[in-house]
NURO-140192 format. One record per residue (C-alpha): residue number from 1; residue in one letter; x, y, z. Coordinates in Angstrom, 1 decimal, decimal comma. Layout:
! NURO-140192
<rec i="NUM" aa="a" xx="X" yy="Y" zz="Z"/>
...
END
This chain:
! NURO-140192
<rec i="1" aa="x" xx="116,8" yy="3,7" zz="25,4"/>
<rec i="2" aa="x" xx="116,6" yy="0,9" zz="23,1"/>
<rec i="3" aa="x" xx="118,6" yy="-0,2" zz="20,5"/>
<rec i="4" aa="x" xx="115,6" yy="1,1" zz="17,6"/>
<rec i="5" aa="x" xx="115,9" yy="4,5" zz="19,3"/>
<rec i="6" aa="x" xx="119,8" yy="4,6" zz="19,7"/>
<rec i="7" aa="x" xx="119,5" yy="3,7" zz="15,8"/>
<rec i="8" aa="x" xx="117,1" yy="7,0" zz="15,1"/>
<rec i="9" aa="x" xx="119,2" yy="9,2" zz="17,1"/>
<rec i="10" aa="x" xx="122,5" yy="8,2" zz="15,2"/>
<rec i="11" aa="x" xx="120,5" yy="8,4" zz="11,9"/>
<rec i="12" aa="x" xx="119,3" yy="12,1" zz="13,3"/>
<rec i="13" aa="x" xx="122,9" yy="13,0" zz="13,8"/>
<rec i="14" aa="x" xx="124,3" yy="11,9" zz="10,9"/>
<rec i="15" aa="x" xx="121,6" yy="13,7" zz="9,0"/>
<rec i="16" aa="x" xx="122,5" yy="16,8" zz="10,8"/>
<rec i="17" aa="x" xx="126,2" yy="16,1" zz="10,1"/>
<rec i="18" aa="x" xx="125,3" yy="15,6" zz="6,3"/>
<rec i="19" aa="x" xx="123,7" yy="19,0" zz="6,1"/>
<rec i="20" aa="x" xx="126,3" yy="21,0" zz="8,1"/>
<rec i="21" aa="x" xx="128,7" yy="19,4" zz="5,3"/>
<rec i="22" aa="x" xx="126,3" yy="20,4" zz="2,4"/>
<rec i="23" aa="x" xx="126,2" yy="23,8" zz="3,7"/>
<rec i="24" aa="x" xx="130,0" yy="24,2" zz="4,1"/>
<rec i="25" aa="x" xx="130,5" yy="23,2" zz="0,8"/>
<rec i="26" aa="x" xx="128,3" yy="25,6" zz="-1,0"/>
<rec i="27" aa="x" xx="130,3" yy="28,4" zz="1,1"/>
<rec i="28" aa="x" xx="133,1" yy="27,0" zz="-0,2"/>
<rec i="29" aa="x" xx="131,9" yy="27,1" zz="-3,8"/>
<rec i="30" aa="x" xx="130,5" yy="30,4" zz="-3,3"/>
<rec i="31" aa="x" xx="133,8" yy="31,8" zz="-2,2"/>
<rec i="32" aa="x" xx="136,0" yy="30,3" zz="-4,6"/>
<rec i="33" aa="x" xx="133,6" yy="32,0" zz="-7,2"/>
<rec i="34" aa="x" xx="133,6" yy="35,5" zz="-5,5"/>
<rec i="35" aa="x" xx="137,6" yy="35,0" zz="-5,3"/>
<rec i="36" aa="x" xx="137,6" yy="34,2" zz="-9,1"/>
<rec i="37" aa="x" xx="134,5" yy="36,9" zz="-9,9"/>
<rec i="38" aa="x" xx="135,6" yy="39,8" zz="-7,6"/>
<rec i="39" aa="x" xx="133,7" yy="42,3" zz="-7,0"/>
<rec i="40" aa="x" xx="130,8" yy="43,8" zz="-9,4"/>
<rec i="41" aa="x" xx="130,6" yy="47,3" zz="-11,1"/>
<rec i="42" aa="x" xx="128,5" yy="49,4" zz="-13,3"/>
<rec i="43" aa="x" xx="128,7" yy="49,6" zz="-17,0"/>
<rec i="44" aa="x" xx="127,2" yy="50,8" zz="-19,8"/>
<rec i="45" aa="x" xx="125,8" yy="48,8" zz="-23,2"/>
<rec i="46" aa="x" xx="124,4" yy="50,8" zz="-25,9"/>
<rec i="47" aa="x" xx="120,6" yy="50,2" zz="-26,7"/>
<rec i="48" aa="x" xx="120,6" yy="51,1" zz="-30,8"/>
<rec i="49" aa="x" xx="123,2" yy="51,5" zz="-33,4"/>
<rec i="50" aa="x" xx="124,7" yy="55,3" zz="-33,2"/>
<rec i="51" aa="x" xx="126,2" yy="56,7" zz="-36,4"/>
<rec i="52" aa="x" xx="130,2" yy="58,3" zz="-36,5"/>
<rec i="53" aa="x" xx="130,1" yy="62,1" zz="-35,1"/>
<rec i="54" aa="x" xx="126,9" yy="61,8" zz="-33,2"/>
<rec i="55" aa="x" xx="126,3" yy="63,4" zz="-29,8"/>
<rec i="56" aa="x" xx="126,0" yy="60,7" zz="-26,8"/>
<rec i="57" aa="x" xx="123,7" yy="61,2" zz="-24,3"/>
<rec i="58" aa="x" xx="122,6" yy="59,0" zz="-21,4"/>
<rec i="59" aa="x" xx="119,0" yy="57,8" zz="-23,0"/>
<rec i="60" aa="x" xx="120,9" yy="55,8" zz="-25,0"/>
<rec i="61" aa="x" xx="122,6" yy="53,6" zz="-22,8"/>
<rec i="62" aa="x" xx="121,4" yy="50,6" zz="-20,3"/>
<rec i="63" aa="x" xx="123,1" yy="49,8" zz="-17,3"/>
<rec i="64" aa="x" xx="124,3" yy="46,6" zz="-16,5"/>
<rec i="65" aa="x" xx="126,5" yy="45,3" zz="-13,6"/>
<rec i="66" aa="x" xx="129,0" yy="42,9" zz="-14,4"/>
<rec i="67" aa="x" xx="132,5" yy="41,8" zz="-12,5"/>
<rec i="68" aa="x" xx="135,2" yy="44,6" zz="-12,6"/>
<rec i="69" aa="x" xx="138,1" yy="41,9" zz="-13,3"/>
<rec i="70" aa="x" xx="135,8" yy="41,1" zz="-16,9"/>
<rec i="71" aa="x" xx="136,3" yy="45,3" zz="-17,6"/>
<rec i="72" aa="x" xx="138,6" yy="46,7" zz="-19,7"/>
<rec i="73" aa="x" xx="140,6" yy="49,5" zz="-18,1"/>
<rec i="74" aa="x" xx="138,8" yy="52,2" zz="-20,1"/>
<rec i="75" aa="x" xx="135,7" yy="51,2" zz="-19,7"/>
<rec i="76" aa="x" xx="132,6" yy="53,7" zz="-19,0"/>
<rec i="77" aa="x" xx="131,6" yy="53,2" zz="-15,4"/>
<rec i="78" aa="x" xx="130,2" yy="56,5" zz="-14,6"/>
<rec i="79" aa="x" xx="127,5" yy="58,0" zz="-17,1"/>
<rec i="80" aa="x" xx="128,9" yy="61,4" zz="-16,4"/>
<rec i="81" aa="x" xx="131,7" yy="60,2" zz="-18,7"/>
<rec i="82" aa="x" xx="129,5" yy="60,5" zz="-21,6"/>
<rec i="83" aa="x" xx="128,2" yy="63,9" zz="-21,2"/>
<rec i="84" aa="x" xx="129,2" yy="66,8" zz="-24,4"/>
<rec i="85" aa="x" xx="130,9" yy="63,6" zz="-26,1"/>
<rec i="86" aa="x" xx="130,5" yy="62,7" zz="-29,4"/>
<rec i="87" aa="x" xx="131,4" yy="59,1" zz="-30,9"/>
<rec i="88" aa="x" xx="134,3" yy="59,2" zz="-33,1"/>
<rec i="89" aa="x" xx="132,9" yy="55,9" zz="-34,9"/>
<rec i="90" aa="x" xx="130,1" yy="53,8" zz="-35,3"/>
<rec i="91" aa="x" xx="128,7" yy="52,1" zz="-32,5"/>
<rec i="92" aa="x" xx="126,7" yy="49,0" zz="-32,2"/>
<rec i="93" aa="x" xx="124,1" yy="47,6" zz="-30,1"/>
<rec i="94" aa="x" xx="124,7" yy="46,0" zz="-27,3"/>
<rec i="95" aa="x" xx="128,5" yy="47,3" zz="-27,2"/>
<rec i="96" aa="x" xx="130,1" yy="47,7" zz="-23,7"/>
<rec i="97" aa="x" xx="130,9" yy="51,9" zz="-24,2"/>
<rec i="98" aa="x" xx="134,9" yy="52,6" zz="-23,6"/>
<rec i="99" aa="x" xx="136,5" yy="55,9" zz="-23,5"/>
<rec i="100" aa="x" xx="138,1" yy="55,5" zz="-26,6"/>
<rec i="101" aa="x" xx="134,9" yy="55,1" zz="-28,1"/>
<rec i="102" aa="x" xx="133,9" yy="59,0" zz="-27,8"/>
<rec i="103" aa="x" xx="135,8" yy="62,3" zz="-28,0"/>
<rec i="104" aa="x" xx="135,0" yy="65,5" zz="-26,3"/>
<rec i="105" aa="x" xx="133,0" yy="67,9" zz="-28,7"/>
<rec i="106" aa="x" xx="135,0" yy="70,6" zz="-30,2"/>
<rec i="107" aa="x" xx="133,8" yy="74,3" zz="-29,2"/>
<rec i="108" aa="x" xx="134,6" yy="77,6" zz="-31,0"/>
<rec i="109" aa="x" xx="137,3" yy="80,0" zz="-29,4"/>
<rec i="110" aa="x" xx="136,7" yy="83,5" zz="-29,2"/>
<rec i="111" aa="x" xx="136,9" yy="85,5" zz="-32,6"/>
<rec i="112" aa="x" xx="136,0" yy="81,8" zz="-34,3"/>
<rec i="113" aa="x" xx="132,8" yy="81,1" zz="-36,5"/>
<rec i="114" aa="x" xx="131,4" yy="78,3" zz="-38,2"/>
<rec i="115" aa="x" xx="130,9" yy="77,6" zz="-41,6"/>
<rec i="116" aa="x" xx="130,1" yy="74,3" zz="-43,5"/>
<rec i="117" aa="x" xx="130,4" yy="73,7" zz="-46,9"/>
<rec i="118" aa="x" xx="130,2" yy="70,6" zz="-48,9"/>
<rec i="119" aa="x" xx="133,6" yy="68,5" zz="-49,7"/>
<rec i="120" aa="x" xx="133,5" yy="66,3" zz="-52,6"/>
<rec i="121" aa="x" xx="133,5" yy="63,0" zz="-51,1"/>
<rec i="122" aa="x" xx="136,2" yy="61,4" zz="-53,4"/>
<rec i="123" aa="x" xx="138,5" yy="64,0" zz="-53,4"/>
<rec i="124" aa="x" xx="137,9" yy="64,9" zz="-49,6"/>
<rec i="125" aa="x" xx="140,1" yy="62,8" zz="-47,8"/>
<rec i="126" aa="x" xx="136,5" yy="60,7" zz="-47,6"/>
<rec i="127" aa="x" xx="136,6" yy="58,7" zz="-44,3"/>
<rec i="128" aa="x" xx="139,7" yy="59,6" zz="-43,0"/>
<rec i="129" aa="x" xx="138,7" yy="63,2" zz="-41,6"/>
<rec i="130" aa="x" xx="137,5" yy="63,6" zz="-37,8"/>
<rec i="131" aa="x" xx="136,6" yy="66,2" zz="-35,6"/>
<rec i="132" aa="x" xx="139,2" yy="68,2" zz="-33,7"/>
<rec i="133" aa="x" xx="142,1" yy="67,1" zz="-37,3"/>
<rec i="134" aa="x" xx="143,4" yy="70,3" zz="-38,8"/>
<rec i="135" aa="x" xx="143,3" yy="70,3" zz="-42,6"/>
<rec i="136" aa="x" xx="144,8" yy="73,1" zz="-45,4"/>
<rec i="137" aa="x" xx="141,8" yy="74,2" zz="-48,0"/>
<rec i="138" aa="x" xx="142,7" yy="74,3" zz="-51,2"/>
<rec i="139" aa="x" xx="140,7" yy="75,7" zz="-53,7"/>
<rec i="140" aa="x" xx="141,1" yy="75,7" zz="-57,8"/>
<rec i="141" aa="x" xx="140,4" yy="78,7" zz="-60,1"/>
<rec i="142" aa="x" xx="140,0" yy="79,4" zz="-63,9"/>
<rec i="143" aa="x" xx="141,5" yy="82,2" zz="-65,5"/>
<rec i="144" aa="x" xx="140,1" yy="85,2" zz="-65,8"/>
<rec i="145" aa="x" xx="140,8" yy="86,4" zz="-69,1"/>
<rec i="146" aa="x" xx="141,0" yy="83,9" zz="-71,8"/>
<rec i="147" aa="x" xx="144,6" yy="82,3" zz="-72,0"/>
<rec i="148" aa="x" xx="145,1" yy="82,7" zz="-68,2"/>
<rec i="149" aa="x" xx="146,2" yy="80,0" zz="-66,5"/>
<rec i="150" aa="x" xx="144,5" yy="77,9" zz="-63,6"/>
<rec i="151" aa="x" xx="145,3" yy="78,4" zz="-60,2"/>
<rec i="152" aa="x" xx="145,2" yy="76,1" zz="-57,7"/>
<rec i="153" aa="x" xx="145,5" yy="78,2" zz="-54,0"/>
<rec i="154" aa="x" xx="145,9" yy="77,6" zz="-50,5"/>
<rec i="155" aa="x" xx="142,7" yy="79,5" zz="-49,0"/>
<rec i="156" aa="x" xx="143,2" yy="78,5" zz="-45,5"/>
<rec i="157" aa="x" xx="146,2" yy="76,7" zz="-43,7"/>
<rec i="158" aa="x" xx="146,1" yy="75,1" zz="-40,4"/>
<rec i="159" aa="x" xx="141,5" yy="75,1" zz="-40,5"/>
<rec i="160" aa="x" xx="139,9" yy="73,4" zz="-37,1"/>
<rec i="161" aa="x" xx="137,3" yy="70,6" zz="-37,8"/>
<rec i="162" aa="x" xx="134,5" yy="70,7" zz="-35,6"/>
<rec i="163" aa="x" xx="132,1" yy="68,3" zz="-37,2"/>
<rec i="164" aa="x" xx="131,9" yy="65,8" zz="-40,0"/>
<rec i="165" aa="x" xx="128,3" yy="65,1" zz="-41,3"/>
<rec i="166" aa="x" xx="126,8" yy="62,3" zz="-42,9"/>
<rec i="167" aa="x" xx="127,5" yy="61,7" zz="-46,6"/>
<rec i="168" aa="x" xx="124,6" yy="63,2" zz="-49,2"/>
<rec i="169" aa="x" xx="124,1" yy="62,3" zz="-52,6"/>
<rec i="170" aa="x" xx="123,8" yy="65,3" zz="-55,1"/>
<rec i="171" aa="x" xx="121,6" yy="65,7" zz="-58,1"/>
<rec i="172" aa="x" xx="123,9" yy="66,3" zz="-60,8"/>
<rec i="173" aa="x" xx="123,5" yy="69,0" zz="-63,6"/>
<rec i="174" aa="x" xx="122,5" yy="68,2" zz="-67,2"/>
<rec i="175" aa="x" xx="125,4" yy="70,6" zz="-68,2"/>
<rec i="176" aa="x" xx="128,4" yy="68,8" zz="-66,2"/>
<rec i="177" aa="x" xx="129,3" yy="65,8" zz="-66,3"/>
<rec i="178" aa="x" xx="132,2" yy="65,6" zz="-64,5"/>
<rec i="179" aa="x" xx="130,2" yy="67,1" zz="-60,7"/>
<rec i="180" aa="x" xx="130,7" yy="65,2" zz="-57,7"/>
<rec i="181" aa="x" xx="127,3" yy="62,9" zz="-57,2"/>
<rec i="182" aa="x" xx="128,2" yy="62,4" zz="-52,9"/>
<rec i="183" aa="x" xx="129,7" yy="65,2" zz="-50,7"/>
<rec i="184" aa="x" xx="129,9" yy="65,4" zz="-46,8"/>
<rec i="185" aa="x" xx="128,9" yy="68,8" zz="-45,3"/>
<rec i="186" aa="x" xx="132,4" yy="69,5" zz="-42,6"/>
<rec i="187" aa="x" xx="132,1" yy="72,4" zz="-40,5"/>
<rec i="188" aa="x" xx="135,2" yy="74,6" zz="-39,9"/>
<rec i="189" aa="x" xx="136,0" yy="76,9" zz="-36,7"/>
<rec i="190" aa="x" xx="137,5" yy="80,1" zz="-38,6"/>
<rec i="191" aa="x" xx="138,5" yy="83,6" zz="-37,8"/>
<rec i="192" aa="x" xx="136,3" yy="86,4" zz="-39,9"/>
<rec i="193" aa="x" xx="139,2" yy="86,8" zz="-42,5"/>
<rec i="194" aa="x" xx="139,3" yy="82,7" zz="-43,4"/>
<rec i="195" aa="x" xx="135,2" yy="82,3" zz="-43,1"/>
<rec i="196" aa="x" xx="135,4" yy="85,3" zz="-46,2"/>
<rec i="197" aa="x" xx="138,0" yy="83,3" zz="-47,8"/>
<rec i="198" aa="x" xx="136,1" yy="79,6" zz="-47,5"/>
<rec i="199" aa="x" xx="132,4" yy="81,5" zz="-48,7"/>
<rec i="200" aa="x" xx="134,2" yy="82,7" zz="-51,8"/>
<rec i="201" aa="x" xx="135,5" yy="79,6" zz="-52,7"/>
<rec i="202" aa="x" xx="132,9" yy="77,8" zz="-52,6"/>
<rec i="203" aa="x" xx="131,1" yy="80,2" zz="-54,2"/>
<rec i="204" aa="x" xx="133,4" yy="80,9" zz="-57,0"/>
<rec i="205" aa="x" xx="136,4" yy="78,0" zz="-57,1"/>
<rec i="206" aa="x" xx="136,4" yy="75,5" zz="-59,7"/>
<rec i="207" aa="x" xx="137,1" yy="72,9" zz="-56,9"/>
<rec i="208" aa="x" xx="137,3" yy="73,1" zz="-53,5"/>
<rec i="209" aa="x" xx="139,7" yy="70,1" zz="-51,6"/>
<rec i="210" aa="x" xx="141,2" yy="69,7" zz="-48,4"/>
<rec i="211" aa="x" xx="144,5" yy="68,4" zz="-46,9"/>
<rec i="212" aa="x" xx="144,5" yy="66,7" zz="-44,1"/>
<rec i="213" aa="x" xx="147,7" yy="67,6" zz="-41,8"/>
<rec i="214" aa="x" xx="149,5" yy="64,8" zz="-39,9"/>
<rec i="215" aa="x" xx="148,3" yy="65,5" zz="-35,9"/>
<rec i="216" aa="x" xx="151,7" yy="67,6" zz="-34,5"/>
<rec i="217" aa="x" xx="152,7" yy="68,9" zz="-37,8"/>
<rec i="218" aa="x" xx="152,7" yy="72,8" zz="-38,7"/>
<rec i="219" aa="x" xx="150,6" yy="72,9" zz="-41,8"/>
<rec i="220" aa="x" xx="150,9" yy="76,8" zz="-42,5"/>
<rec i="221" aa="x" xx="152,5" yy="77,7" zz="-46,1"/>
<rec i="222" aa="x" xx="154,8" yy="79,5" zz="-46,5"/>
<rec i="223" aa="x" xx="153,5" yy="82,9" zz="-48,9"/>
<rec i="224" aa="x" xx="155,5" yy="82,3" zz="-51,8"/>
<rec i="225" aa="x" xx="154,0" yy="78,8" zz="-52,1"/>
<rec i="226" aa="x" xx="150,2" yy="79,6" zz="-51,4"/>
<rec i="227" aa="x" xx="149,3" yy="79,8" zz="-55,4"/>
<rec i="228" aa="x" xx="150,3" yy="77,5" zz="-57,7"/>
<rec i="229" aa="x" xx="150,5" yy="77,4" zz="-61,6"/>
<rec i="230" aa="x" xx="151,4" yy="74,3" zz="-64,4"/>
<rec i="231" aa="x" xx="154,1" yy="77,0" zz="-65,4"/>
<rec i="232" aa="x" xx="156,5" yy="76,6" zz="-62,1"/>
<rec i="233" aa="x" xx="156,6" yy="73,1" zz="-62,9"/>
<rec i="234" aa="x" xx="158,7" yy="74,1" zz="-66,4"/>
END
């Protein structure tokens, strides 16, 4: 062998040499990223806005994979987390979906019906009521005879929101000036007794508010306190 072939086969070699080094060191980069990375997982990313209260269903979610160390802890990695959920505020486009993003939907009990009215939206504890809160309804009558008093009574103590609907703007009366112009429709879960007692307020009640009861608190009232008058304030 001469020296211009002893030249080509070192050349050869270190070219082999070269590559073997190459390819060790993309292992080597691909490991450290895998190490940093971890392994990837399913999630799921919203594909429109969806409004507060609003049923989720799995059309309106993409999935994507990304690296479970990047995931919050109550992040939606299963679509089956989603089913007879509702979203307990709005959600944007694109937004990873988290557990604490949805509720489950409330369901009536036996005896329970529903019944929705409209809640002025200024007086209504507007925003800050939510499916599954319990609320006190209190509604405000006239007198009935001339020089009667007002009464302001608790129709319902303790009432089950189910759902919260989207605020509406009312056409106001030539005759009243002083009528709510927005209201949200809120649907209640009431026995038979309390869905007579909501229906007449609305129907005939001056006003008609709610009270929204601090989550573990008892809100029933007592009997004695249920109607109210100016008069027990002297």
């Amino acid at each position: 062998m001469n020296s211009r072939q002893r030249r080509g086969v070192i050349l050869l070699l270190l070219s082999v040499l070269c590559a073997f080094g190459a390819f060790a060191g993309v292992l080597s980069v691909i490991s450290d990223v895998n190490s940093k990375v971890g392994p990837e997982v399913d999630a799921y990313r919203l594909k429109n806005n969806v409004a507060p209260y609003t049923s989720l269903s799995a059309d309106q979610f993409e999935k994507v994979s990304m690296p479970k160390r990047w995931l919050s802890d109550n992040a939606v990695t299963e679509i089956d987390e989603i089913d007879g959920k509702i979203a307990v505020t709005e959600l944007r486009k694109g937004s990873l979906m988290q557990s604490d993003m949805m509720v489950r939907s409330p369901e009536l009990r036996p005896g329970e019906q529903e019944i929705a009215i409209m809640i002025d939206a200024a007086t209504g504890v507007a925003g800050k009521i939510r499916p599954n809160d319990k609320v006190n309804i209190y509604a405000t009558f006239a007198g009935e005879r001339d020089g009667e008093a007002s009464q302001s009574k608790v129709i319902v103590s303790n009432a089950k929101v189910l759902d919260v609907g989207q605020l509406t703007a009312l056409e106001p009366k030539k005759d009243d000036r002083n009528q709510a112009t927005e209201a949200v429709p809120i649907t209640f879960a009431l026995n038979t007794l309390d869905t007579q007692r909501v229906a007449y307020a609305e129907s005939f009640a001056e006003h008609v508010r709610l009270a929204l009861i601090a989550p573990g608190s008892d809100g029933t009232i007592r009997p004695g306190d249920r109607t109210y008058t100016l008069d027990k304030d002297k």
